[in-house]
C-alpha positions in Angstrom: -11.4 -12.3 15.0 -12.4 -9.1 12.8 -14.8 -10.3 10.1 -12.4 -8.7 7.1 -9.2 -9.0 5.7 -6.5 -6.6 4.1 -4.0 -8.1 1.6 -0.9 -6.7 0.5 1.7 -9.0 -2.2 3.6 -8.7 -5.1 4.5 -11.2 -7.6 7.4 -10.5 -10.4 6.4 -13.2 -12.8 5.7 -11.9 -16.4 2.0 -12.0 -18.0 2.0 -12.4 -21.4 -0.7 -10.2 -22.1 -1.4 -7.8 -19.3 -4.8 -5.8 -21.1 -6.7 -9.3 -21.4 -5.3 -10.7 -17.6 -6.6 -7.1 -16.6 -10.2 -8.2 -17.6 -10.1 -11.7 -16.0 -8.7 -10.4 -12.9 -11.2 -7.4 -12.2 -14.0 -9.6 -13.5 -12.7 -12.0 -10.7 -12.5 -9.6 -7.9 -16.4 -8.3 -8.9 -17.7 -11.8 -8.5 -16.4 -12.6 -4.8 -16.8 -8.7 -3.4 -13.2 -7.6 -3.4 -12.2 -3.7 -3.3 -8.9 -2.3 -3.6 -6.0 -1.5 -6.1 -4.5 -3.7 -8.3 -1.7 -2.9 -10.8 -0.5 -5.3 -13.7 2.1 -5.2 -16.0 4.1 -7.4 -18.3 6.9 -7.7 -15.2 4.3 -8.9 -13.4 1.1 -8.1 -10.3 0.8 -5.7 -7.0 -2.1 -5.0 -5.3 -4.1 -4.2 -2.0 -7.5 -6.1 -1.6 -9.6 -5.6 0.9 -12.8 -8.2 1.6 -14.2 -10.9 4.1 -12.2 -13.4 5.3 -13.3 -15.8 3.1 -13.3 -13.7 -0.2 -9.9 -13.2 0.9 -9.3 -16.6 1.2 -10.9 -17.8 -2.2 -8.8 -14.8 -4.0 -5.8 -15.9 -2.3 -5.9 -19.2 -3.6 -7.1 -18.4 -7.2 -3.5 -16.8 -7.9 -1.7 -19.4 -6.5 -3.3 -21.7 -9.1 -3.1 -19.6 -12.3 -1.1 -21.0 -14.3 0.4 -18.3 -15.2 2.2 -17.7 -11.5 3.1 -21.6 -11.2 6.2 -22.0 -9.1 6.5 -18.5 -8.1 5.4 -16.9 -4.2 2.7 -14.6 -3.7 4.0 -14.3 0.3 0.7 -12.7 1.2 0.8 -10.1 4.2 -2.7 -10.7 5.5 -4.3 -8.2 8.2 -7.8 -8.4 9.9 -9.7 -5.4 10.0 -13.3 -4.8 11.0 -14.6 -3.4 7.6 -13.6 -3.0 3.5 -9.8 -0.9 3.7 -11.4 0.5 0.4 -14.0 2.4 -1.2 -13.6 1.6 -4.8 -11.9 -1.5 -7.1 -9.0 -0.4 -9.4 -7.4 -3.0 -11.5 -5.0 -1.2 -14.1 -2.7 -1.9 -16.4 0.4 0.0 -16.4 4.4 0.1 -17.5 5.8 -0.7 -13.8 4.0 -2.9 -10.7 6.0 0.1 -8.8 6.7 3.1 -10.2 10.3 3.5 -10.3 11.9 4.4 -13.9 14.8 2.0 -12.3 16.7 0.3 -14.9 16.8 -3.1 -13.0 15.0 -6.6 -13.3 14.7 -7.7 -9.8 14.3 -11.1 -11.6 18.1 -10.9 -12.6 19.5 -9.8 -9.6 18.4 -8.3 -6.2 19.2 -8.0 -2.8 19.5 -11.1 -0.7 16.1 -11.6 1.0 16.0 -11.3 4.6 13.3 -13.2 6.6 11.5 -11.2 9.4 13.5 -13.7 12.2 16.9 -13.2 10.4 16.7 -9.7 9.9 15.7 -9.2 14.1 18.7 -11.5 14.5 21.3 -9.4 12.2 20.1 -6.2 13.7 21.0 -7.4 17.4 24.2 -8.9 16.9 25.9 -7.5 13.6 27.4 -3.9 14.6 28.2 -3.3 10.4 24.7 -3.1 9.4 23.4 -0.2 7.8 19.4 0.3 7.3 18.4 2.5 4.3 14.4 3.3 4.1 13.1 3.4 0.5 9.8 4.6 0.9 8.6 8.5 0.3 9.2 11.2 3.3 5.3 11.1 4.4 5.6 7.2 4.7 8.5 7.5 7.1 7.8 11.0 8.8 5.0 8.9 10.6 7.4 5.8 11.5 10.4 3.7 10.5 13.0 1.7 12.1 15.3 3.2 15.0 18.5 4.4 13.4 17.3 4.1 9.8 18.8 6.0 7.0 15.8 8.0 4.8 15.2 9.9 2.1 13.4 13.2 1.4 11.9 11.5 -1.8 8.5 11.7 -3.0 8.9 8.4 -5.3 11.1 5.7 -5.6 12.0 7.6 -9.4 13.8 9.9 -7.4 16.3 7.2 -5.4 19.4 8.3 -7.8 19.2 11.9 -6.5 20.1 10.6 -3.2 22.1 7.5 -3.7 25.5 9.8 -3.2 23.9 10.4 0.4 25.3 6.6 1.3 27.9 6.3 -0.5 30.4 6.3 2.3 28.7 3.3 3.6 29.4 1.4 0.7 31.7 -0.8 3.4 28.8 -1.7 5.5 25.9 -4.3 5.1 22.8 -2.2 3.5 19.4 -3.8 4.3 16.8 -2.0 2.4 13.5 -1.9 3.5 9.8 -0.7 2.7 6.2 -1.4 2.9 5.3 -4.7 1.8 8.6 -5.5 0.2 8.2 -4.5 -3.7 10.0 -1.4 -3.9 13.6 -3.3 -2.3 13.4 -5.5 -5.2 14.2 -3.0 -7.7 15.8 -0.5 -5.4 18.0 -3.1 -3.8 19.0 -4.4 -7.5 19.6 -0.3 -8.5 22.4 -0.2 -5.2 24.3 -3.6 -6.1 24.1 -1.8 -9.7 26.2 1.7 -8.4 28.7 -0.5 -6.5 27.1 -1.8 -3.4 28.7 -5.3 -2.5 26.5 -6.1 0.5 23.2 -5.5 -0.1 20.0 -7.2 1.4 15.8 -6.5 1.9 13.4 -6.9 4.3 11.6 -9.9 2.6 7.7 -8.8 3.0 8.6 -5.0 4.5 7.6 -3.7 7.6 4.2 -5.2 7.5 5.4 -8.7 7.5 8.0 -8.1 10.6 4.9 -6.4 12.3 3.1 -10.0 11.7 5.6 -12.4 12.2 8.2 -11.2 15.0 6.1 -8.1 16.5 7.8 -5.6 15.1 10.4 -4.2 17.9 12.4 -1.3 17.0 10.0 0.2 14.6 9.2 3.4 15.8 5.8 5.2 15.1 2.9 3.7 12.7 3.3 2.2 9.3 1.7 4.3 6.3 -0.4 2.1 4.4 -2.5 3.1 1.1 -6.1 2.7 1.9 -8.9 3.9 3.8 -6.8 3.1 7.1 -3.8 5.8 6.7 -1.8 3.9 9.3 -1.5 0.5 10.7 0.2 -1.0 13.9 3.1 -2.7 13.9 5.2 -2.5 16.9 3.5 -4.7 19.6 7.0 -5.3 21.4 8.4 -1.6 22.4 5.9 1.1 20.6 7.5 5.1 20.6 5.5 8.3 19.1 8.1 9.5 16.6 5.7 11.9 14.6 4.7 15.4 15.8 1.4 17.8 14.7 2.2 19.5 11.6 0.8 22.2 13.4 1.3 22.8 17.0 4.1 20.1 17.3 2.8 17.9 19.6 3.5 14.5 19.5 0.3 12.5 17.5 0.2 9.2 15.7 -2.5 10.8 13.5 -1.6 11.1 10.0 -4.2 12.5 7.3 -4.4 14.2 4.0 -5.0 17.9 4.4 -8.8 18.7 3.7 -8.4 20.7 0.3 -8.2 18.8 -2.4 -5.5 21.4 -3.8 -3.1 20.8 -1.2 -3.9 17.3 0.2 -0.7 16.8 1.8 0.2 13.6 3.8 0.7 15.7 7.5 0.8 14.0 10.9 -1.9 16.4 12.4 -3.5 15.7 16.2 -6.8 15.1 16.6 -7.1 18.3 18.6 -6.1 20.6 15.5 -8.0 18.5 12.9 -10.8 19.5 14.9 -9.7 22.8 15.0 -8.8 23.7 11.7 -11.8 21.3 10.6 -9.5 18.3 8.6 -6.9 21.3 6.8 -3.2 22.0 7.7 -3.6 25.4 7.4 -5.7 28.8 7.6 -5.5 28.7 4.0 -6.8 25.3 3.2 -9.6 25.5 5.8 -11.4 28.7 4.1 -10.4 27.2 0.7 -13.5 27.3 -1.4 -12.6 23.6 -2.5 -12.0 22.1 0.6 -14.1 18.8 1.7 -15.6 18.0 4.9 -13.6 16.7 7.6 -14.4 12.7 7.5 -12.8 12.4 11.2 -10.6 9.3 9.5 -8.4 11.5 7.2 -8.8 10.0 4.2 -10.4 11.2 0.8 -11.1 8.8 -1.8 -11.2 10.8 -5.4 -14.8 11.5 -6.4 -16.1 9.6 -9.4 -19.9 10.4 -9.9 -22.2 7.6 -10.1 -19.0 5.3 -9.4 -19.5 1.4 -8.8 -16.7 -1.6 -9.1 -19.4 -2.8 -11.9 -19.0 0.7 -14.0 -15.4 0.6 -13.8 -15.2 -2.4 -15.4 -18.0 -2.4 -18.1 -16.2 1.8 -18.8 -13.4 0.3 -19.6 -14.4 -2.2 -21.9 -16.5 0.9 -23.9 -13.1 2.0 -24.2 -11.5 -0.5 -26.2 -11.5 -1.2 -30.0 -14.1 -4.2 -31.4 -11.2 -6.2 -32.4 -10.0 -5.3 -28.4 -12.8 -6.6 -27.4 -13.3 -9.8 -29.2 -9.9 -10.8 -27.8 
């Protein structure tokens, strides 16, 4: 057993007042050693937390008894890992959990929720199914399901630019899929909302088919947001679907580029990272800018004198006295 623990969920339930729950949560995560990001909103909490197993386990259960998320499911995606995913703690308050511009409430209506067993079972015995990815081109240049349908999207904002790609399968069953599961909610509600009868999601995404039934037929590495880049997920029949951005071999490396000017998401081999010394290009390797190769890939932005303590007493400094005697 690795000694840490990576947590993705969701959780559309409306907070009343999303600036004071914002205090309470981050002053929360401080206390028991927690990194990550966290977004709330008035439609509700996302976030990624990364921390020992027991942290984890004591953050876990705090949400489920808040009041203010009785009755509703977290459905934690839980993944061991052998240090913090996460170099900083962000808890912010913001319009959207995902950004999206969608005008749905997944709390209305969605697609139906598919459970990692059901889903393996529809796409091995129902010849009509259909399945569309929703997340952005360098999530799914580095894997995604055999046969999928994707996007060349940057955000989910951009999902009505492309919805006329599928409209001809309007006929079929559409099972959305994503991550974690948060982006189908409002992108599955958006497709049922242009005319798509049969529409379901991947309930808990990719990482929580990788969990629970292996994940066969998902080709490559899943993206993830955090210090890891990439996670495994197909334990059951695993393909290389990703080549080197630069001499095209086949690599389940993924990184940011180097320069902070380009940073591009790139599937790069470890034999050209070395090479061009973490950049995707002769450019960005004799860019004035460009950081030193970290080996993993990953560059977390640079915040001088930065501590999970500073973030949270800066943004009290911020706020207005009557703010702060809320």
């Amino acid at each position: 057993m690795k000694p840490y623990r990576v947590i993705l969920y969701y959780n559309y339930t409306p907070i009343p007042d999303a600036d004071i729950y914002r205090e309470k949560h981050h002053l929360f995560c401080l206390e028991n050693r927690l990194l990550g990001r966290i977004i709330v909103a008035s439609e509700g909490l996302n976030g990624t937390v990364s921390g020992l197993a027991e942290d984890c386990e004591r953050y876990m259960n705090w949400l489920e008894n808040d009041p203010i998320f009785a009755g509703s499911d977290f459905d934690f995606k839980v993944e061991e890992h052998e240090e913090h995913a996460f170099a900083k703690l962000h808890v912010r308050v913001k319009e959207e959990i995902v950004n999206s511009d969608l005008p749905v409430d997944p709390r209305v209506r969605t697609g139906k929720h598919l459970e990692p067993a059901d889903f393996k079972e529809m796409l091995k015995n129902d010849p009509d199914v259909v399945l569309v990815d929703m997340r952005s081109n360098y999530e799914h240049s580095i894997g995604k399901f055999k046969g999928a349908v994707t996007f060349d999207m940057e955000t989910l904002r951009e999902l009505p630019e492309h919805v006329q790609e599928i409209e001809h399968l309007k006929d079929k069953k559409i099972i959305t899929y994503c991550t974690g599961g948060i982006k189908c909610e409002k992108a599955s509600a958006y497709l049922i909302e242009r005319g798509f009868e049969n529409v379901y999601q991947l309930h808990g995404g990719i990482i929580k088919y990788g969990l629970e039934e292996g994940g066969e037929d998902f080709e490559g590495k899943c993206y993830v947001f955090d210090n890891r880049v990439k996670t495994e997920v197909n334990t059951v029949n695993p393909v290389i679907i990703s080549k080197c951005h630069i001499c095209k071999t086949d690599t389940e490396d993924m990184v940011n580029c180097a320069n902070p000017e380009c940073n591009e998401h790139l599937p790069i081999c470890a034999t050209c990272l070395l090479e061009m010394d973490g950049a995707c290009s002769e450019e960005c390797k004799n860019h004035p800018r460009k950081r030193p190769y970290n080996l993993k890939g990953y560059y977390s932005k640079q915040s001088d004198n930065y501590t999970p303590e500073f973030g949270f007493k800066s943004r009290k400094l911020t706020k207005s006295p009557l703010e702060q005697n809320a």
